[in-house]
Each structure stands twice: as C-alpha cells, then as structure tokens.
VODREN-895753 format. One record per residue: residue number from 1; chain; x, y, z of N, C-alpha, C, O, CB in turn. Coordinates in nm, 3 decimals, padded with zeros to 5 digits. Atoms other than C-alpha are relative to their C-alpha. Glycine has a CB too. Example, Ala and Ser with C-alpha at 12.3 -4.5 7.8 and 13.67 -1.06 7.14 Angstrom:
! residues 2
   seq   mol      n_px      n_py      n_pz     ca_px     ca_py     ca_pz      c_px      c_py      c_pz      o_px      o_py      o_pz     cb_px     cb_py     cb_pz
     1     A    00.089   -00.119    00.000    01.230   -00.450    00.780    00.090    00.120    00.000    00.194    00.118    00.066   -00.099    00.003    00.125
     2     A   -00.082   -00.119   -00.006    01.367   -00.106    00.714   -00.077    00.109    00.073   -00.026    00.220    00.090    00.041    00.046   -00.142
This chain:
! residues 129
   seq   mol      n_px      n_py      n_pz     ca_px     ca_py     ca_pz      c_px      c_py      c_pz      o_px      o_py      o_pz     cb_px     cb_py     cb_pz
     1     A   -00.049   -00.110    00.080   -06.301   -04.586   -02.447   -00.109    00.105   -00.021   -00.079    00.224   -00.024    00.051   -00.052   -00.134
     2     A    00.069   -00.096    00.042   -06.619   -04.432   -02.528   -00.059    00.071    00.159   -00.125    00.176    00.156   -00.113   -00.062   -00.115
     3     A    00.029   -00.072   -00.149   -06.687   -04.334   -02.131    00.129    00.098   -00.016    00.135    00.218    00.011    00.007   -00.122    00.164
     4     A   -00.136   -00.132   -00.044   -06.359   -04.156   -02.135   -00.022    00.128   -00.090   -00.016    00.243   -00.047    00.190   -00.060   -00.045
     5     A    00.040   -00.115    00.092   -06.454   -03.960   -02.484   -00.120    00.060    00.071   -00.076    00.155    00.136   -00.038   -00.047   -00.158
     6     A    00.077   -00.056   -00.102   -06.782   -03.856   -02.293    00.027    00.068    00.101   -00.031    00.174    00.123   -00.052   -00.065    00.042
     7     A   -00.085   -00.083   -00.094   -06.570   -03.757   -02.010    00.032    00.104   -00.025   -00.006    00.205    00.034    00.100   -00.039    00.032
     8     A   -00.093   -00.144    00.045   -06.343   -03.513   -02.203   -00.112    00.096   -00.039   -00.119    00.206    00.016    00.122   -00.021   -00.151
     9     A    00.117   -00.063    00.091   -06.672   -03.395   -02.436   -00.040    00.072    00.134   -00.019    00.194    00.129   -00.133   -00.115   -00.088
    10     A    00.089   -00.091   -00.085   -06.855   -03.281   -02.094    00.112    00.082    00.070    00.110    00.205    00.074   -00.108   -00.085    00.112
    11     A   -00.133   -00.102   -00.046   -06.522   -03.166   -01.928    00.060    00.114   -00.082    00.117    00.217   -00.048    00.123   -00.084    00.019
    12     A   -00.068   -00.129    00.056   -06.425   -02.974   -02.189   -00.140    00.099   -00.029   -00.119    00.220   -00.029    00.104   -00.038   -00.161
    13     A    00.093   -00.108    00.026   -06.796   -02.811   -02.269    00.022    00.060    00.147    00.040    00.180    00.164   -00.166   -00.046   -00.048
    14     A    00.041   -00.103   -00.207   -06.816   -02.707   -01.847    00.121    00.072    00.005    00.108    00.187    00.046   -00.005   -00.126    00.205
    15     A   -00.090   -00.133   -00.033   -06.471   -02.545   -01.843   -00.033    00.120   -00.157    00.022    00.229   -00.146    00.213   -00.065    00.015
    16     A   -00.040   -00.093    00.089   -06.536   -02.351   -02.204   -00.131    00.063    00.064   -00.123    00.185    00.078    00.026   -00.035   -00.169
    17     A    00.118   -00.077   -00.071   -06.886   -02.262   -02.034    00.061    00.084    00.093    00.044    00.205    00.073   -00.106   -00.091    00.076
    18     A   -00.020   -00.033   -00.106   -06.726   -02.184   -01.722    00.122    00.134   -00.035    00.115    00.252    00.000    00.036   -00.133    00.086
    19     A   -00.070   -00.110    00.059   -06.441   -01.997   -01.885   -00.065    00.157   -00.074   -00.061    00.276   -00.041    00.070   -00.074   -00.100
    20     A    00.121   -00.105    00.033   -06.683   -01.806   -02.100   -00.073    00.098    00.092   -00.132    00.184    00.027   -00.104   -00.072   -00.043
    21     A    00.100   -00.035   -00.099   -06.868   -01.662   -01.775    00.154    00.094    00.074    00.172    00.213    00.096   -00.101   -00.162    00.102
    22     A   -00.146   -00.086   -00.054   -06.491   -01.590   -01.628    00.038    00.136   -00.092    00.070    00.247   -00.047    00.150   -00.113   -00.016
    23     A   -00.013   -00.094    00.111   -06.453   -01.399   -01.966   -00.083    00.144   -00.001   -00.040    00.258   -00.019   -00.040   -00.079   -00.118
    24     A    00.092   -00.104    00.034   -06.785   -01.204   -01.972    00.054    00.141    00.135    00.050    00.264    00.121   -00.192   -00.079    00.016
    25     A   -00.029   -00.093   -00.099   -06.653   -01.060   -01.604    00.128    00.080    00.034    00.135    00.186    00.096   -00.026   -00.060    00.094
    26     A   -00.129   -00.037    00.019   -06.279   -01.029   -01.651    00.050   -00.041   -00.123    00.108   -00.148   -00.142    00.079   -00.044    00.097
    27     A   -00.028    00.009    00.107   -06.232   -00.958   -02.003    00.130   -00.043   -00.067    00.132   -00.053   -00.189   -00.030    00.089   -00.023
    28     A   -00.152   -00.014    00.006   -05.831   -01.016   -01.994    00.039   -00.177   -00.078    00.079   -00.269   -00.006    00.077    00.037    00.198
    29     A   -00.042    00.172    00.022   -05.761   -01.374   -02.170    00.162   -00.013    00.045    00.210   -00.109    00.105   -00.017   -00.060   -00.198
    30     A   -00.173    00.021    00.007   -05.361   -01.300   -02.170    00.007   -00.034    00.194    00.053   -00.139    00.240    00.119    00.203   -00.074
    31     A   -00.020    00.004   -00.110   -05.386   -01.234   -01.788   -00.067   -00.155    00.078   -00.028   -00.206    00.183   -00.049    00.133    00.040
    32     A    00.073    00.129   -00.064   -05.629   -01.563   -01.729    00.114   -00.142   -00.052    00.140   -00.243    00.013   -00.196   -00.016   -00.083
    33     A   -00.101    00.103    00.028   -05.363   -01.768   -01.950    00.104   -00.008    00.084    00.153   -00.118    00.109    00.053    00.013   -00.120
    34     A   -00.109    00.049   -00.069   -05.088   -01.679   -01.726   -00.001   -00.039    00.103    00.089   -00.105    00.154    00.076    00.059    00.008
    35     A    00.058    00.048   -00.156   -05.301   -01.717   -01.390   -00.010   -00.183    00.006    00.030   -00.253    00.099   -00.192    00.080    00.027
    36     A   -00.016    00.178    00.057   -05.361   -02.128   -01.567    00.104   -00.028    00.049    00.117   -00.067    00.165    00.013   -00.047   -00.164
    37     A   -00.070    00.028   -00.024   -05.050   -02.160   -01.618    00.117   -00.004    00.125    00.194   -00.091    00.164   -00.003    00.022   -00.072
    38     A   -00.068    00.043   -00.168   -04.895   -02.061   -01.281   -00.024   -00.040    00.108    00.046   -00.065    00.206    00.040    00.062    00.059
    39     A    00.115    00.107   -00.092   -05.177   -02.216   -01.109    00.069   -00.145   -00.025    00.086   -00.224    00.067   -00.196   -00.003   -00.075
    40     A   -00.030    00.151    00.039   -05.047   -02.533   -01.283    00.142   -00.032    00.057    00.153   -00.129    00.132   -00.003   -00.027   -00.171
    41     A   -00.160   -00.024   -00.043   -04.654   -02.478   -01.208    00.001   -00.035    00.157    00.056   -00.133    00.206    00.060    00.178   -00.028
    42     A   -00.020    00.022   -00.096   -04.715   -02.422   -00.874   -00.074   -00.066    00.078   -00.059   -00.044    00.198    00.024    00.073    00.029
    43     A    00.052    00.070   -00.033   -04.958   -02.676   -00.815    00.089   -00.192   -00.007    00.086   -00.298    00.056   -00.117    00.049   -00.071
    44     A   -00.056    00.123   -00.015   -04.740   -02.926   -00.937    00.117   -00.049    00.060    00.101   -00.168    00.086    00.008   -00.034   -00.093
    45     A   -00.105    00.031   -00.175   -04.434   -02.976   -00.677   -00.039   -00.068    00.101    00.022   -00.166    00.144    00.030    00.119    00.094
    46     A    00.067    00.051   -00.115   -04.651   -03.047   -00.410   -00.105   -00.073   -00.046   -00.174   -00.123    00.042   -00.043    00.099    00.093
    47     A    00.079    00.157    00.017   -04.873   -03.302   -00.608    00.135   -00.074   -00.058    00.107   -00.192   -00.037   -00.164   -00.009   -00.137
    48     A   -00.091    00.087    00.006   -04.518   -03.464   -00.733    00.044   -00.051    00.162    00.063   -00.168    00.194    00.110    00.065   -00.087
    49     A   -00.076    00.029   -00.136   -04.390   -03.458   -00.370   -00.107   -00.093    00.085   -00.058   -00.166    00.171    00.041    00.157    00.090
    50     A    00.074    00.033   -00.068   -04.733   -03.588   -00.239    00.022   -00.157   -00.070    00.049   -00.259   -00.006   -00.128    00.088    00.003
    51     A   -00.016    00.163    00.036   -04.717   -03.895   -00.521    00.121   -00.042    00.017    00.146   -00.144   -00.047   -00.031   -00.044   -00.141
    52     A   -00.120    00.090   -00.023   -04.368   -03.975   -00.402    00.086   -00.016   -00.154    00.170   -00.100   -00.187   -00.061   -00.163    00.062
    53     A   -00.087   -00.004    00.154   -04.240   -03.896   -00.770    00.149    00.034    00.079    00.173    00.124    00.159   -00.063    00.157   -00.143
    54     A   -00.139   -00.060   -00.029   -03.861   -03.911   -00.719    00.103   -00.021   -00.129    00.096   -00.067   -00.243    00.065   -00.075    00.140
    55     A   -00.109   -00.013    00.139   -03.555   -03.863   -00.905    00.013    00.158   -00.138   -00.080    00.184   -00.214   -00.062   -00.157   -00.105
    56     A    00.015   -00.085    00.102   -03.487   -03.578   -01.144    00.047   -00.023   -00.137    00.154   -00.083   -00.156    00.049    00.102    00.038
    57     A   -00.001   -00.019    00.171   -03.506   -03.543   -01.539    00.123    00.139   -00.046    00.112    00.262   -00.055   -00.200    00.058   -00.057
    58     A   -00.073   -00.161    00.028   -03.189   -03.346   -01.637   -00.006   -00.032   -00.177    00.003   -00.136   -00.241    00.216    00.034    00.088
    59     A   -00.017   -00.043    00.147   -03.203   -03.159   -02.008    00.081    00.060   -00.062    00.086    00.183   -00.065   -00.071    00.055   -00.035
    60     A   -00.089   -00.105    00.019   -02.952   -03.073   -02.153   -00.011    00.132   -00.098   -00.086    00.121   -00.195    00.101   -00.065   -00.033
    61     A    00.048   -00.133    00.022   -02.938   -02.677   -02.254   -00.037   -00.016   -00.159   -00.082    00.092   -00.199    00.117    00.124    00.041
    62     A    00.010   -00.017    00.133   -02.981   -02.767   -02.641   -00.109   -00.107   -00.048   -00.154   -00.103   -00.163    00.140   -00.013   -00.067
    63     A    00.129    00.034    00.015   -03.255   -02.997   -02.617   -00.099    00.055    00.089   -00.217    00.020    00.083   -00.006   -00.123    00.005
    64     A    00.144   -00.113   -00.067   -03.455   -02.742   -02.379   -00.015    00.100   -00.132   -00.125    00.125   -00.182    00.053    00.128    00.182
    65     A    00.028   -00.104    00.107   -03.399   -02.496   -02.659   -00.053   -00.052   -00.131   -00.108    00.042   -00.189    00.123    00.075   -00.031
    66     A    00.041    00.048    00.115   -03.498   -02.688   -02.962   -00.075   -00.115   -00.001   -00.079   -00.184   -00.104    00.093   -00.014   -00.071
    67     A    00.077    00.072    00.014   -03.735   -02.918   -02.837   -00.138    00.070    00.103   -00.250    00.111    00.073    00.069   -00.137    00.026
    68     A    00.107   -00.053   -00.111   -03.899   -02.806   -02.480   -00.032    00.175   -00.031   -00.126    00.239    00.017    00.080   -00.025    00.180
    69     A    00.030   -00.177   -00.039   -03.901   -02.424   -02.526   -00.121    00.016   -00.147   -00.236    00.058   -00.148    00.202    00.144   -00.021
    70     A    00.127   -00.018    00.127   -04.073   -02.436   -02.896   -00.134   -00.116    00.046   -00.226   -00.113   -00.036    00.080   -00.059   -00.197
    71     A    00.140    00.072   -00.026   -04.362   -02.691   -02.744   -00.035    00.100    00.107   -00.149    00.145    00.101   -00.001   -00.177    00.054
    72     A    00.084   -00.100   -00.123   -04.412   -02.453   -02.429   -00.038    00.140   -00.066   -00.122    00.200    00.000    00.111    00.040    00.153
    73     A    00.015   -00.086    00.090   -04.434   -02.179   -02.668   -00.124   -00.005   -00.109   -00.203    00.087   -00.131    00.115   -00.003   -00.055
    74     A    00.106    00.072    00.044   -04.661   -02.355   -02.869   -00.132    00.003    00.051   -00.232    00.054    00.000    00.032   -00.107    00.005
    75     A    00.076    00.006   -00.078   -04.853   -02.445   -02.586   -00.095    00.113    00.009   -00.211    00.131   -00.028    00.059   -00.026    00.094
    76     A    00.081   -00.136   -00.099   -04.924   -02.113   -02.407   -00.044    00.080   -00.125   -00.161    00.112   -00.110    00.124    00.118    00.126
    77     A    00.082   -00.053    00.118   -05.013   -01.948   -02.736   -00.105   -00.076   -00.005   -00.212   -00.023    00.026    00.065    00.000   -00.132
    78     A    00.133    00.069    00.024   -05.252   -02.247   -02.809   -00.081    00.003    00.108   -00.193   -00.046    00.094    00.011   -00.136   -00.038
    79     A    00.133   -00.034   -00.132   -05.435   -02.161   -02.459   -00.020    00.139   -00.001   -00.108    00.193    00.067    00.042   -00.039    00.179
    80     A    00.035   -00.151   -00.041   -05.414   -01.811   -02.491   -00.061    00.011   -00.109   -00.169    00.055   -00.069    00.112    00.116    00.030
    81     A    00.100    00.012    00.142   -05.586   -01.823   -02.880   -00.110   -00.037    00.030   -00.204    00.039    00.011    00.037   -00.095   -00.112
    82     A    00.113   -00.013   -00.051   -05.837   -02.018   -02.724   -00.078    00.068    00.099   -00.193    00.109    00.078   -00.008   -00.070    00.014
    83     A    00.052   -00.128   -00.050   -05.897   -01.809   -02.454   -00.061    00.103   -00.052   -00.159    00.156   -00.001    00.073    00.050    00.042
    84     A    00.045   -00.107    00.086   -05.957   -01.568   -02.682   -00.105   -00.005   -00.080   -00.180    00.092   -00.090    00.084    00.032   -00.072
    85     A    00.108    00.072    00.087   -06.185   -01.733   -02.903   -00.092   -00.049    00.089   -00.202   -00.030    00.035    00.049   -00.117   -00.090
    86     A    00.111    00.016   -00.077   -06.403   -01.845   -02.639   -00.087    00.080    00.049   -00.205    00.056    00.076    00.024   -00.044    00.076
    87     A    00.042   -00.137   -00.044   -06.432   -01.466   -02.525   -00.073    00.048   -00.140   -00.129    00.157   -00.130    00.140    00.106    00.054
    88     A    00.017   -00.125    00.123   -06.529   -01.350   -02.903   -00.132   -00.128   -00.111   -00.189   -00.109   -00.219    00.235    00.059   -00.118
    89     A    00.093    00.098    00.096   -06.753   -01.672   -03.035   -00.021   -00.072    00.093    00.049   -00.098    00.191    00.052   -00.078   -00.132
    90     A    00.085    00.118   -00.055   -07.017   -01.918   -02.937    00.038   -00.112    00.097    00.103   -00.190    00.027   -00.037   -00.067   -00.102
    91     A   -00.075    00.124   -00.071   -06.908   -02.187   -02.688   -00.001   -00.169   -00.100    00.070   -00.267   -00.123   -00.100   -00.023    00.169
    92     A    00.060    00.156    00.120   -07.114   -02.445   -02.942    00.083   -00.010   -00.055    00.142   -00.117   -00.067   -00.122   -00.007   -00.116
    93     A   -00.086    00.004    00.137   -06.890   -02.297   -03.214    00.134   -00.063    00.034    00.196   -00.130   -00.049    00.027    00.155   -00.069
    94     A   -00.123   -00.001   -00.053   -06.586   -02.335   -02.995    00.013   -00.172   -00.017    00.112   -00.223   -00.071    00.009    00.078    00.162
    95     A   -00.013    00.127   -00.037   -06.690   -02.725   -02.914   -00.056   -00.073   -00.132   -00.103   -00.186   -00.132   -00.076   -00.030    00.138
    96     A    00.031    00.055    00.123   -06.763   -02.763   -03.289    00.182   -00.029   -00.108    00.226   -00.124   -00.173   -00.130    00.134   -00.074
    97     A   -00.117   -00.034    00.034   -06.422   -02.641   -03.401    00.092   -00.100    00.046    00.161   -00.153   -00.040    00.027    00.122    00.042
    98     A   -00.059    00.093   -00.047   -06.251   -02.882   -03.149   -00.031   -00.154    00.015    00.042   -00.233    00.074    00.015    00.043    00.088
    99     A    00.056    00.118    00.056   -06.446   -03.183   -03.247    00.039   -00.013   -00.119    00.001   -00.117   -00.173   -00.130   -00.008    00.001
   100     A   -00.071    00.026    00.158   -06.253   -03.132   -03.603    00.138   -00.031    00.012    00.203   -00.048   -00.092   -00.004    00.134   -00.105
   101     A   -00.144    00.010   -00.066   -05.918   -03.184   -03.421    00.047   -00.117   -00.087    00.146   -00.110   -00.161    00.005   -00.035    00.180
   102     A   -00.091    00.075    00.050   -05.881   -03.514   -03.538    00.011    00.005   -00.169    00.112   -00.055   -00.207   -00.030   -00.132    00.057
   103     A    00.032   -00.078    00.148   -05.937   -03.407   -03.903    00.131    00.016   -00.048    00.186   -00.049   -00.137   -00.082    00.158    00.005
   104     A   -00.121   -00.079   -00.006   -05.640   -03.224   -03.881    00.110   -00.022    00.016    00.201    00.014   -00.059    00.003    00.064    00.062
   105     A   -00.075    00.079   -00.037   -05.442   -03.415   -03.688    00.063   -00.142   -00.090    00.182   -00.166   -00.109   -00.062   -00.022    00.103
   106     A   -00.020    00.076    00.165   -05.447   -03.694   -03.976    00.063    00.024   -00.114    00.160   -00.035   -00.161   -00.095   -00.010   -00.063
   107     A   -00.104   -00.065    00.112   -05.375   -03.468   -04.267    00.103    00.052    00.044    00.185    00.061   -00.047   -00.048    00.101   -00.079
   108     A   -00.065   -00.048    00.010   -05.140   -03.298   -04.060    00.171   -00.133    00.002    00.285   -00.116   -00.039   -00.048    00.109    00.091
   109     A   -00.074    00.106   -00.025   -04.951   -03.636   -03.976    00.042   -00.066   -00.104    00.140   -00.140   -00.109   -00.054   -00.075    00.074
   110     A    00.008    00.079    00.147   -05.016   -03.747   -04.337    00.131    00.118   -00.092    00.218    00.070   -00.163   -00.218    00.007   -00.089
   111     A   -00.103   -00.059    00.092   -04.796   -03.426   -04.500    00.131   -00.002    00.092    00.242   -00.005    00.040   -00.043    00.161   -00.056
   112     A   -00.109   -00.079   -00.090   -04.570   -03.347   -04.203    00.084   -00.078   -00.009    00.198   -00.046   -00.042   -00.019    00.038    00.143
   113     A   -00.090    00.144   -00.081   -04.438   -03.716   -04.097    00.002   -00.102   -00.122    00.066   -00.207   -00.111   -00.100   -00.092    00.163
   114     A    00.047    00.115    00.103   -04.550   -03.904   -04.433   -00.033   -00.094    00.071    00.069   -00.160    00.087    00.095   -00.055   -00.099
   115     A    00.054    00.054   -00.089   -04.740   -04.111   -04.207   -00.162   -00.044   -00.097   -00.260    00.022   -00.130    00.003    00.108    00.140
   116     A    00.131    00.072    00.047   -04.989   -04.380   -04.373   -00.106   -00.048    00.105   -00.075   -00.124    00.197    00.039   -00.125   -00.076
   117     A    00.061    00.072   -00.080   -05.309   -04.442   -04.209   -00.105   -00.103   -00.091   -00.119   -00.101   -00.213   -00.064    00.097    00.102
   118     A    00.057    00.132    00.030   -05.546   -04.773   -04.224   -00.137    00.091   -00.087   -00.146    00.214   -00.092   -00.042   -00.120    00.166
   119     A    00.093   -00.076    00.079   -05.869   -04.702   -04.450   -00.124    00.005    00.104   -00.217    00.085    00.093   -00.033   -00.073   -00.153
   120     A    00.102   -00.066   -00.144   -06.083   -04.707   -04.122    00.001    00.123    00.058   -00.097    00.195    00.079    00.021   -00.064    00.123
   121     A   -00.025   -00.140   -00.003   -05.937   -04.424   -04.032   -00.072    00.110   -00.070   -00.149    00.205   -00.055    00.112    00.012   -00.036
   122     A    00.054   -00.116    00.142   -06.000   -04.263   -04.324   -00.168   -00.015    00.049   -00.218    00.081    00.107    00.040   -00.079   -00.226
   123     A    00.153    00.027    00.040   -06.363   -04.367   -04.327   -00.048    00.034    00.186   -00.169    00.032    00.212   -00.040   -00.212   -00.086
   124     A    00.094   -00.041   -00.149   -06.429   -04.270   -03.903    00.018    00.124    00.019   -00.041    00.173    00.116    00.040   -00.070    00.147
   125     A   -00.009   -00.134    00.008   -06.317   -03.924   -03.978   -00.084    00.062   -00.106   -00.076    00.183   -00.130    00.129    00.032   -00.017
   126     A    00.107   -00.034    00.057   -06.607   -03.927   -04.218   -00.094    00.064    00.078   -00.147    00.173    00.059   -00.048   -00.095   -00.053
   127     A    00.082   -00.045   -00.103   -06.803   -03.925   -03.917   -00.049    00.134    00.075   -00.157    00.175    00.118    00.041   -00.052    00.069
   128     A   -00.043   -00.210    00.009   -06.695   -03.541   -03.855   -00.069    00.059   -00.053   -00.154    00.141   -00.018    00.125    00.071   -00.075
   129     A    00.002   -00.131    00.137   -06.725   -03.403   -04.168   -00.134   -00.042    00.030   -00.229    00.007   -00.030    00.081   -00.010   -00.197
C-alpha cells in the first residue's frame, strides 16, 4: 500500500510540474482541459478493443441525466480549476492542498452520508493537519 501512495505522490508531483511548464508556454487551461479530455475519449476505444473488453453498458436516458452527466460535469470543472490553479500558484502549494484531500473527504462523508468512522481514522488524519 505504501509503494502505491509513493507512486501517486511522485506521479502526481511530475504531471503538476510538467503541467506547470505546459502552462508557463500555453497559457490556455480551458483549452488544455479539453485537449485531456479528448485525448482520453479517444484513446479509450482502441485500448477497450485491444483488452478484448466486450459487451455494452446501456443507460438509461434518466440515469445519464441525474447521475452520469452531474459527475462528468463535476469532473471536467474539477480538472479545469486545477488547471488553473497550477497556472496561478506554487506546484508545492498545489501538492500541499491535495495532500488535505482526505481531510475533507471524511468530514465530507461524515455530514453528507452520516457516515461513522473508526477512531483510527480520526487519529491518521491527525497526521495531515
């Protein structure tokens, strides 16, 4: 577990570095969010078709609208904010900010869902603060 947290920690400092550097030369975050995202779209077809993923997922039109469309919405705002924030503050600050995630994620689980957690919990999100 803790090789994989190491993983993400250096993966995510080298793309906010790397982003950052994309930023300083093409100032545009909105235009780099949508280049991501259709980089990703149309990357993925031909890695489903390559892993032999078969079968299709049908949705019906009223759970695309009130479940999938407000998370992709969600989403692409929450990459295009950071985008933005990576262009206008520190990378440190950036990878300080997202090291408070689970912080957040806790209280937000604790008012949203009434969702009890164990007192370890509590006490490894000390670790943060």
């Amino acid at each position: 577990s803790s090789g994989i947290n190491a993983e993400y920690g250096c993966s995510s400092a080298f793309s906010n570095i790397a982003l950052k550097k994309c930023l300083t030369v093409f100032p545009f975050p909105l235009t780099l969010t949508v280049v991501q995202f259709l980089g990703c779209a149309l990357l993925t077809l031909p890695l489903l078709k390559y892993m032999r993923v078969r079968g299709a997922f049908v949705l019906s039109k009223g759970l695309f609208m009130t479940g999938i469309l407000p998370l992709s919405i969600g989403k692409v705002s929450a990459v295009f904010f950071a985008t933005v924030s990576i262009g206008n503050i520190p990378v440190s600050y950036s990878n300080t900010i997202k090291a408070s995630l689970p912080i957040f994620s806790v209280l937000f689980s604790r008012i949203m869902l009434k969702q009890r957690h164990s007192v370890a919990i509590y006490f490894s999100l000390l670790m943060i603060i």
